[in-house]
Structures are given as structure tokens and as C-alpha cells.
N, C-alpha and C positions, 0 to 999 in steps of 0.2 A: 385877468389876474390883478387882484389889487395890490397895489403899493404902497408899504405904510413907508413913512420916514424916521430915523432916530432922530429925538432931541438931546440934547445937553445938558445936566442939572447944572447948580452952581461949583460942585466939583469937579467938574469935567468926565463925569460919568454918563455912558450911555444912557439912554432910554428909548424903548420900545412902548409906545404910547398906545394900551388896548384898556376899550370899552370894558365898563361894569358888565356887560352880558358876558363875553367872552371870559374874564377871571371868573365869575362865580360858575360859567360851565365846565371850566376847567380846575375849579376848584385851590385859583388862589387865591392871597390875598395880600394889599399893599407890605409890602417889606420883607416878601420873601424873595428866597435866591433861587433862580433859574438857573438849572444848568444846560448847554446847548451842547449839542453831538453830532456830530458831520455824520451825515449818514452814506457818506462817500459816492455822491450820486447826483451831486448839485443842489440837496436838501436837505434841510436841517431841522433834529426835533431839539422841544422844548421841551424840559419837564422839570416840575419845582424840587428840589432839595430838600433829601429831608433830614428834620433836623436831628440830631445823632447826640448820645452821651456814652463815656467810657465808663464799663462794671467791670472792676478786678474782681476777678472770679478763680479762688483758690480751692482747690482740688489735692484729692490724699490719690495714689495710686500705691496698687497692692499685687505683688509677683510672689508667685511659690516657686522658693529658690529649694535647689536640692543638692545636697553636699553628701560623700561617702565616706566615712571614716573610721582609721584602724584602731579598735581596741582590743585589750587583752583581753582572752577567753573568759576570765573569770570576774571581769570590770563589769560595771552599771552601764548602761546606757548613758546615766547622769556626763560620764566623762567625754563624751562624745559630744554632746549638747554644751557642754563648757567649752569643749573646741573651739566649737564651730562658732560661740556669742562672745570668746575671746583671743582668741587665735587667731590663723591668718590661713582660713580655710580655702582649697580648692574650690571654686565650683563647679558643679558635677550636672545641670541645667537648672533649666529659669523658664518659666513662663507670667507672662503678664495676664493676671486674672480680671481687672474692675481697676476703672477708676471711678471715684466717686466724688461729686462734690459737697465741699465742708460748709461752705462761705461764699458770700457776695456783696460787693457795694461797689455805690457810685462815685468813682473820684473824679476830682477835675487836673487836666491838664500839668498841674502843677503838686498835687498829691500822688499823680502818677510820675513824674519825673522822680521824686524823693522814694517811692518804693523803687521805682530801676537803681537809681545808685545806692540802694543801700543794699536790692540783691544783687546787682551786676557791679561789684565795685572793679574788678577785670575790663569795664567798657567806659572808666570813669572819662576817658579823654574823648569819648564822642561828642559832639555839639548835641541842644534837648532836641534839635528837629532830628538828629538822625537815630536818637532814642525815640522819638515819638510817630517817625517813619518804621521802622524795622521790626516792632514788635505788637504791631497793635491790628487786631484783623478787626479791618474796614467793611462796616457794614455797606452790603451790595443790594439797591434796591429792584434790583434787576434778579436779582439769584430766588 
């Protein structure tokens, strides 16, 4: 079994010192981030980080609601349909048909914080790490 040893940069940062062969077979290259994984066993993999950006990706969803409503024998329908788009109708069911999306783009970190508080103004006393923890689904290279 070979034993490499860590060195130490000028920052006091690790280093695992491998040969030009070994990066380009495993297909990395200076300056990328490794991430390591106990593989609960007494060994551990290595595999590079990939690098990730956030798309706000807005979406329209569309449900056909059904409502039942009393009109006079000799009323339009019309009065029913004014009900129900100005009144304060029962619902009578619902189902969700599609959602579709409208939109997309790439924001960065801090054009994402400014869309969460401007639609989540109810979570304004979170810190941005637990705005940018809680809502954001984390690309899994594994899945």
C-alpha cells in the first residue's frame, strides 16, 4: 500500500500531492474542489465538485375548481358566474390539472436573496444563509 503524505500551502491548507497521470485519469484539474466521503469502512472516496449555478424557474399552475350555485328559475347563468368571480363562493371541489413553466434565469446568490424578500416578506428576520439553506434544491451528483 502506498503512502502519499499531506503537504501545507502558504495558507495552512491541506494538500494531497498527485501526479499529472493520476488528475487527467480522473479527470481533474488544478483548482478544483474535492469533495471526500467516508465511506464508513475505513475508506474514503474522492470525487471533484461540480460546479453548480442557481435558475429561478417560475411556473403558472392551473386547477379546475368547481363551485355549485343557487339561482332563480328564471336567472341567466350569467348570475352565477358573477357569484362565483365576485362573491365569496363555496367550493364544491378542485383538482390540479398542469403545471407549466413560464420563465427562467440564472441568478446569483444575491439576486436570489432580493427575489426571497420581496416574495417571502413573512421570513424577513431570517439570516441569507437560512434563506439560501431552506429553499433552494441542491443539485445531487449522485441522483
Amino acid at each position: 500500500m502506498a503512502t502519499v503524505k499531506l503537504k501545507k500551502d502558504k495558507s495552512g491548507n491541506m494538500i494531497l500531492p498527485l501526479g499529472d497521470e493520476v488528475m487527467k485519469e480522473v479527470g481533474w484539474d488544478i483548482g478544483d474542489t474535492i469533495e471526500w466521503s467516508d465511506n464508513g469502512d475505513g475508506s474514503w472516496t474522492m470525487s471533484k465538485k461540480v460546479k453548480t449555478k442557481l435558475v429561478l424557474v417560475d411556473t403558472v399552475s392551473s386547477f379546475r375548481i368547481r363551485y355549485v350555485v343557487e339561482i332563480p328559475e328564471d336567472a341567466s347563468e350569467e348570475i352565477a358566474h358573477d357569484f362565483v368571480l365576485n362573491g365569496d363562493p363555496k367550493e364544491f371541489s378542485q383538482v390540479h390539472t398542469k403545471e407549466e413553466v413560464v420563465g427562467s434565469r440564472v441568478v446569483t446568490d444575491k439576486q436570489y436573496l432580493k427575489v426571497f424578500d420581496s416574495d417571502n416578506e413573512y421570513l424577513s428576520s431570517w439570516t441569507d444563509e437560512m434563506k439560501l439553506d431552506k429553499f433552494i434544491n441542491r443539485w445531487d451528483s449522485d441522483a
